[in-house]
Every structure is written in structure tokens, then in C-alpha cells.
N, C-alpha and C positions, 0 to 999 in steps of 0.2 A: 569335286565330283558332285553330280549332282542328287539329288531323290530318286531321279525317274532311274539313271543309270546304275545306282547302288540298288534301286530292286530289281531291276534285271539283272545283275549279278548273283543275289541272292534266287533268285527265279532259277536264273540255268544249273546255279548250287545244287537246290532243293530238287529240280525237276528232273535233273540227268543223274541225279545221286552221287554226285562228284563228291569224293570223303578226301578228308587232308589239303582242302583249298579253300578260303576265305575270299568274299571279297574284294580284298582290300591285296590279293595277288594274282586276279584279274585287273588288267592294264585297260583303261575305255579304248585304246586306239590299239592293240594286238590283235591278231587276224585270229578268231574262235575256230577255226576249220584247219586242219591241216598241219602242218607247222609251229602254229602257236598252242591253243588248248587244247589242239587234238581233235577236236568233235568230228565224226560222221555226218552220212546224210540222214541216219537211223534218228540222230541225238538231232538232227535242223526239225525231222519232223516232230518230234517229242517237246521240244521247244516251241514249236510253233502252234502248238495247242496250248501247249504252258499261257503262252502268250496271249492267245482267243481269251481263253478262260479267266484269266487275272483280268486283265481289261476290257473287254466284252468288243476285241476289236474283229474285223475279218482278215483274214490271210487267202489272199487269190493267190495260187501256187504259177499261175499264168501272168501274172502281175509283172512287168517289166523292171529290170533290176531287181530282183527277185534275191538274185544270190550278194549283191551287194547293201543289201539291205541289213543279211544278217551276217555280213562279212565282219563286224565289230560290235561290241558293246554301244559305244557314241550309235554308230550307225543305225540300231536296233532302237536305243534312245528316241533319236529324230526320228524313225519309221513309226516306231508307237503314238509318240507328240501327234506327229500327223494323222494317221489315224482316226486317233480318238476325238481331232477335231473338224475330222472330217464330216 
């Protein structure tokens, strides 16, 4: 696992108030929405400030791939990478 993707674990922990889950039982490649950790569209927007704010990146809600972006942990990973070196 990498740095980047253990703190976005710890991130969507801390920021969505999820109690009784560790990192380390987020899966990098499990779908965060629906199915896998359950998340809303309430908990994508609440993350996606998380997100701004930890790394000082921008989130265009119009941004193409948009939903695949934050369809995984890995995925959220490489979207931030990119980002921030953008």
C-alpha cells in the first residue's frame, strides 16, 4: 500500500466519521460507493473537500470521469498524484 493511498484511507476515516473501520480494512481496489463501503453522494461531497483541503488540489464537479475518479481508493490515489502535479 502506498503513503498517498493509506492517507486517503485515513482521510475518508476521519472525514466521514466512519467508527469501527481501520485502514487497513479498506481494500485500494473495492468500489467506496454502493456495495462496497456504502458511501453516498452526501459522504463523495464531504470527501471531496476533505480532499481540496488536505492537498490544496481543485475538484471540478464537471471534470470528466468524475465518478470514476472516486470510484476507489487506487483510483482517488492516481486522481490526487495527478492533480497535485498538475
Amino acid at each position: 500500500m502506498s503513503t498517498l493511498e493509506n492517507e486517503i484511507k485515513v482521510l475518508i476515516i476521519e472525514a466521514l466519521g466512519l467508527e469501527d473501520i481501520t485502514p487497513a480494512d479498506i481494500d485500494d481496489n473495492a468500489e467506496l460507493f454502493g456495495d462496497g463501503l456504502g458511501l453516498d453522494s452526501v459522504d463523495a461531497l464531504e470527501l471531496g473537500l476533505a480532499l481540496q483541503k488536505r492537498y490544496g488540489i481543485t475538484i471540478d464537479p464537471e471534470t470528466r470521469n468524475m465518478r470514476s475518479h472516486f470510484a476507489t481508493v487506487a483510483n482517488l490515489s492516481q486522481f490526487v498524484s495527478a492533480q497535485r502535479s498538475a
